[in-house]
C-alpha positions as CSV (number, residue, x, y, z in Angstrom):
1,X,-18.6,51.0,7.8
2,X,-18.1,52.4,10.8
3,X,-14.8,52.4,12.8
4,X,-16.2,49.9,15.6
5,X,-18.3,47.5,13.6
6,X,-14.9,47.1,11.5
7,X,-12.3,46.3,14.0
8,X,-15.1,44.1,15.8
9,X,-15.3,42.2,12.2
10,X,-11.6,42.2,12.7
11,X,-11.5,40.8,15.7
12,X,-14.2,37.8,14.6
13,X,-12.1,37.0,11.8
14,X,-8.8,36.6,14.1
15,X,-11.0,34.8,16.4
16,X,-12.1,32.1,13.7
17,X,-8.8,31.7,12.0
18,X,-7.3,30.9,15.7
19,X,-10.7,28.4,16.3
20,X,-10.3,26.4,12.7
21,X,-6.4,27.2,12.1
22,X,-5.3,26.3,15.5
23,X,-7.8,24.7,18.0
24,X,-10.0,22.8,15.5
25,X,-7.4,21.3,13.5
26,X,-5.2,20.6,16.7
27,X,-7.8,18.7,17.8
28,X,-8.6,16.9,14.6
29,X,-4.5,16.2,14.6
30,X,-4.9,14.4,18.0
31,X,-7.5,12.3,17.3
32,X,-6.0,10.9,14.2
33,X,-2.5,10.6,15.7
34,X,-2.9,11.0,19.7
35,X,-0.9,13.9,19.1
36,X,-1.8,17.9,18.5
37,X,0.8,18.8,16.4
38,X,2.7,21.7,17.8
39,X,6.4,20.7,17.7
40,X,7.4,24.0,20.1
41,X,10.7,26.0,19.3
42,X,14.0,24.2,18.6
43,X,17.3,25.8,19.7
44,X,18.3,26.5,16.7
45,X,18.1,30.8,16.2
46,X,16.5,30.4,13.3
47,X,13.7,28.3,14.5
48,X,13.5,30.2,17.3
49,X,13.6,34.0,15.8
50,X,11.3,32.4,13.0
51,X,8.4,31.9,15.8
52,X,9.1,34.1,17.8
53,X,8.6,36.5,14.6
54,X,5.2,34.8,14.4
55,X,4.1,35.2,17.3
56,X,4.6,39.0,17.6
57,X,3.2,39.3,14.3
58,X,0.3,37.7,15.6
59,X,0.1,40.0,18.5
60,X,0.8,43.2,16.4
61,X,-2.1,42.3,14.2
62,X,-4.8,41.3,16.8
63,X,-3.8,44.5,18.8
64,X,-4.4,46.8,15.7
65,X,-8.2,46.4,15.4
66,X,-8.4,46.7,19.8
67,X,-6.6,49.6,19.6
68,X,-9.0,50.5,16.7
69,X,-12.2,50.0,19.2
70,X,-10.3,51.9,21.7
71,X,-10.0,54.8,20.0
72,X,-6.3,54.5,20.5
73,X,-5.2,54.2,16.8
74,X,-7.2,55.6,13.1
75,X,-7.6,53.3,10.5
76,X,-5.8,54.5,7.1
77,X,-7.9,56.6,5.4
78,X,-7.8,55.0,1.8
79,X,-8.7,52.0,3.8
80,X,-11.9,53.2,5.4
81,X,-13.7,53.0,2.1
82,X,-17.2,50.9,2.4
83,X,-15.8,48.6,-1.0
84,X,-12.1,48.1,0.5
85,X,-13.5,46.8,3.8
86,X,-15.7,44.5,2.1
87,X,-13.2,43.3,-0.2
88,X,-11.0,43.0,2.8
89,X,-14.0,40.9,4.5
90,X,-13.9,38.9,1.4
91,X,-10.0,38.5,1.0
92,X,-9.3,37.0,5.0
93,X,-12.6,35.0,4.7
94,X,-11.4,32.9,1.6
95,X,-7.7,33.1,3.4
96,X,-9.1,31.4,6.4
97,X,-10.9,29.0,4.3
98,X,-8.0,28.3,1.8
99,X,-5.7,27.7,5.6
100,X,-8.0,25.1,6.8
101,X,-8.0,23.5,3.4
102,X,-3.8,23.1,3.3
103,X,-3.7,22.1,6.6
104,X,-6.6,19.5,5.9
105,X,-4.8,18.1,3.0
106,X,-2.0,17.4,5.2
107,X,-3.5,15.2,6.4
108,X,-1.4,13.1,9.3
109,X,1.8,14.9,8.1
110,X,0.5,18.4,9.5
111,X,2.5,20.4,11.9
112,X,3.8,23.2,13.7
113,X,7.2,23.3,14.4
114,X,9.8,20.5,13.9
115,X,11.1,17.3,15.2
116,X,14.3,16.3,14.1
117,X,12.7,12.4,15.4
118,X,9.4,12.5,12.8
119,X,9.6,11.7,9.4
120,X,6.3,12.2,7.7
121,X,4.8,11.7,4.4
122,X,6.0,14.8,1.6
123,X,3.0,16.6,1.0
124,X,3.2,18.4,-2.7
125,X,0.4,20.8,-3.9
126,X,-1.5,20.2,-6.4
127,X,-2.5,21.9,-9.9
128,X,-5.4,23.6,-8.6
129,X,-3.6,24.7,-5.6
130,X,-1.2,26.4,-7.6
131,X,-3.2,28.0,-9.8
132,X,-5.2,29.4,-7.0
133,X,-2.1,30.7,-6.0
134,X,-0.7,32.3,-9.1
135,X,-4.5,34.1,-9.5
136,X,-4.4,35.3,-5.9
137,X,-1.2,37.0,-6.9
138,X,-1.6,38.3,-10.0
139,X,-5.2,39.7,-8.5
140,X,-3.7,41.4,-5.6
141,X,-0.8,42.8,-7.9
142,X,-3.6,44.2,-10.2
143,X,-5.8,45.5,-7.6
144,X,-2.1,47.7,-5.8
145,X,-1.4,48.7,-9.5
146,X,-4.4,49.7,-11.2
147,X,-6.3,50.5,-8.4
148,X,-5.1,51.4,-4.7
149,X,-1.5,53.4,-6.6
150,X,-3.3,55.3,-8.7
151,X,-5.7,56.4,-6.2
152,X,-3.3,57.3,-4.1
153,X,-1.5,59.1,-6.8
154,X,-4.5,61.0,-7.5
155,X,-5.5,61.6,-3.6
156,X,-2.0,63.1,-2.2
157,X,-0.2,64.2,-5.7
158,X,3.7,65.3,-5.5
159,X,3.7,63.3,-1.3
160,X,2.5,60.4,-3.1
161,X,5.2,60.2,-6.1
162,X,7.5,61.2,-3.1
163,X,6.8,58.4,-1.4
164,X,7.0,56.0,-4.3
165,X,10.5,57.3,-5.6
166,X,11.6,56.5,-1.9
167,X,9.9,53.8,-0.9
168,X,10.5,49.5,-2.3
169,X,7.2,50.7,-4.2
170,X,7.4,49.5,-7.7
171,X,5.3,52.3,-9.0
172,X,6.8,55.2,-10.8
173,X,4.2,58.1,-11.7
């Protein structure tokens, strides 16, 4: 996949999480309740280093793919491979999908941000919901094991067990 089409499918995907994470379900928030949800930063540091983080986070990773179509910034190489794009496609499609389901099942209790004045309903997960979860973890720890480490292994040799020995990498060639 080219460089450009990537980082614009990138930049679609960032743009629909932020329409259904954010601006839909805001709005669905304040028709329910008359209110949209965002709570704002406390003054607690925690609270406040906690969005802060978030938000940079967020800024860092929309800025990645821009730079991308700016010829700024190269996407990893291992990562430019037609199957890993489309698998990442695949992964941040079903993440956006799974987000809006959460939040939905929130129902009235759904925020961002706290407010030491609300007391809302506890919303647990459910069995399905965490299986889900323990397969999207085990599937994404088999996919860095058996896959992507070895290939790297077998791409870059003696840099790539380097790497490993030094790195919070839990493979060992």
């Amino acid at each position: 996949m080219p460089t450009r089409t990537a980082a614009n499918i990138a930049l679609a995907l960032f743009a629909l999480f932020g329409v259904l994470g954010f601006g839909w379900r805001s709005w669905i928030q304040y028709r329910r309740t008359g209110s949209t949800g965002f709570r704002g930063i406390s003054g607690r540091p925690t609270d406040w280093i906690a969005r802060v983080g978030f938000v940079i986070a967020l800024v860092v990773a929309v800025a990645a793919p821009i730079l991308q179509r700016a010829n700024i910034i190269e996407p990893i190489g291992s990562l430019r491979m037609f199957w890993v794009q489309v698998a990442g496609i695949a992964v941040a499609t079903a993440g956006i999908a799974a987000t809006v389901y959460a939040q939905l099942a929130m129902g009235d209790s759904w925020r961002i941000g706290v407010d030491d004045r609300e007391s809302t309903t506890l919303v647990t997960p459910n069995l399905m919901a965490f299986a889900g979860f323990i397969l999207l973890v085990a599937t994404i720890e088999l996919q860095v094991r058996l896959v992507e480490e070895p290939h790297l292994l077998r791409t870059h040799g003696a840099a790539y067990r380097t790497y490993a020995a030094t790195s919070t990498s839990s493979f060992t060639p």
